[in-house]
C-alpha positions in Angstrom: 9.9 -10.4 -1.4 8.5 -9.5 2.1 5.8 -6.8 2.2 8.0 -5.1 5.0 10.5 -4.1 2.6 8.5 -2.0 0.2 8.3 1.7 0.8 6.9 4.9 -0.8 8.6 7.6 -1.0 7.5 11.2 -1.3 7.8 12.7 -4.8 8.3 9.8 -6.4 5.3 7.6 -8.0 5.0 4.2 -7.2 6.7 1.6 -4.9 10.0 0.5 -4.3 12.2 -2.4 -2.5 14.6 -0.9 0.5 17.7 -2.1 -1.0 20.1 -0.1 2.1 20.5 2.5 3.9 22.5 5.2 4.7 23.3 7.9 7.6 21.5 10.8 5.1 19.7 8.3 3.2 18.3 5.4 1.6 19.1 3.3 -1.3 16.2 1.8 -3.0 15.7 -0.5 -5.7 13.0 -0.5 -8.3 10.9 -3.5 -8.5 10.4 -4.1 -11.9 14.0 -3.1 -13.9 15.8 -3.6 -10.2 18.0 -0.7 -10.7 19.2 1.2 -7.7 19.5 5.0 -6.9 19.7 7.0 -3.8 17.3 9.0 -2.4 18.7 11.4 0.5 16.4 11.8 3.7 16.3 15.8 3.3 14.7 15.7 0.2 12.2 12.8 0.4 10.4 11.2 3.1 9.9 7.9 3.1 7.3 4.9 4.4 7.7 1.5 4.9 3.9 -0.3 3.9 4.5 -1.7 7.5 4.5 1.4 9.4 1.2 2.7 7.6 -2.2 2.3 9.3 -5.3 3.1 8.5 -8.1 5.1 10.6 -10.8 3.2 12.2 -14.0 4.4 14.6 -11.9 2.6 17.6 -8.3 2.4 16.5 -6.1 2.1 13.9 -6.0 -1.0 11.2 -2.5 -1.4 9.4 -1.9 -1.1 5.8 -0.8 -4.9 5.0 -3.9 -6.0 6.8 -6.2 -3.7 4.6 -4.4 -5.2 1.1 -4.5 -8.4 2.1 -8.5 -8.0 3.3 -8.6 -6.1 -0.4 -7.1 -9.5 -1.8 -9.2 -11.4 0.3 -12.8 -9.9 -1.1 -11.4 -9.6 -4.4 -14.1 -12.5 -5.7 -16.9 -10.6 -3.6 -15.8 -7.1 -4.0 -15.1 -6.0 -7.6 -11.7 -3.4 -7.7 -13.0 -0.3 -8.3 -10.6 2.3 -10.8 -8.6 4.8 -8.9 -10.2 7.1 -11.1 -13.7 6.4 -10.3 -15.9 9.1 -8.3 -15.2 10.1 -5.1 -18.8 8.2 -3.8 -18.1 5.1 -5.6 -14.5 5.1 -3.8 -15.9 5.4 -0.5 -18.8 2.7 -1.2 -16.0 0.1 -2.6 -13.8 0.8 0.7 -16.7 0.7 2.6 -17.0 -2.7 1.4 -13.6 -3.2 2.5 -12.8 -1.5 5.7 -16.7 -1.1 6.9 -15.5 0.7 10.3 -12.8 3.2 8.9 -13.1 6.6 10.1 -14.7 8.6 7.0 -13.6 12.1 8.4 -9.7 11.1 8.3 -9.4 8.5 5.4 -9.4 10.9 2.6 -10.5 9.9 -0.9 -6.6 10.5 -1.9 -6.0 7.6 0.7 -8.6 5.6 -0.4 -6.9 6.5 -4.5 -3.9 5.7 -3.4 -4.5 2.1 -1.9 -6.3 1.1 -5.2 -2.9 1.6 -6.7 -0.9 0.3 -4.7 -3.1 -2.7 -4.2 -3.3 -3.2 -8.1 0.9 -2.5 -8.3 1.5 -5.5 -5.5 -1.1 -8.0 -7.4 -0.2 -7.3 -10.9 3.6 -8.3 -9.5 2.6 -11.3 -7.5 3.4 -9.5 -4.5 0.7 -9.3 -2.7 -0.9 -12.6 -3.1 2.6 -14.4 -2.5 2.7 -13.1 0.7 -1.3 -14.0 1.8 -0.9 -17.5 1.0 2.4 -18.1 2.4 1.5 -16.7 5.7 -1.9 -19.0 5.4 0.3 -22.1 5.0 1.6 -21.2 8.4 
């Protein structure tokens, strides 16, 4: 499974495969029981992984590239919990993404790519997808 087709959706916890799509809609799949429901557009919103990007001083970094760099330190750069203080999240991503804008990365960001990083690795997901693009 491609990183590219994993979104979040509002309201909803987690992260989900886009299984189709529909004019007022989009069908998604769980990842782990692979059942399917619909989730209309005027109730949720939804984000592709690919389409997220992260703050920097200069520009903008993109989601994928901030998990894999995640995956990439993860010998260097012990996971921090999600649940850990607000000043030991901001020292770990520091760590990660040293030029991220502070002012508009929120600690809620910062939260919410520990799960999400911890949810793709725990599936094979994440580091799938670093290694095979390495190969190329």
């Amino acid at each position: 499974m491609k990183l590219e087709d994993i979104v979040a959706v509002s309201g909803m916890p987690g992260l989900f495969k886009m299984a189709g799509s529909r004019p007022n809609g989009i069908i998604i799949e769980d990842i782990d029981s692979g059942k399917r429901k619909f989730v209309p557009s005027r109730k949720h919103q939804f984000s592709p992984l690919e389409t997220i990007s992260i703050f920097t001083l200069t520009d903008t970094e993109s989601l994928i590239d901030v998990l894999r760099k995640m995956y990439a330190l993860r010998d260097e750069v012990a996971l921090i919990s999600a649940k850990a203080s607000n000043d030991d999240l901001r020292a770990y991503f520091l760590k990660i993404l040293p030029d991220h804008d502070q002012s508009r990365v929120f600690f809620r960001d910062i939260k919410k790519m520990v799960k999400w990083y911890e949810f793709l690795t725990s599936r094979n997901l994440l580091n799938s997808t670093t290694s095979a693009e390495e190969e190329e």
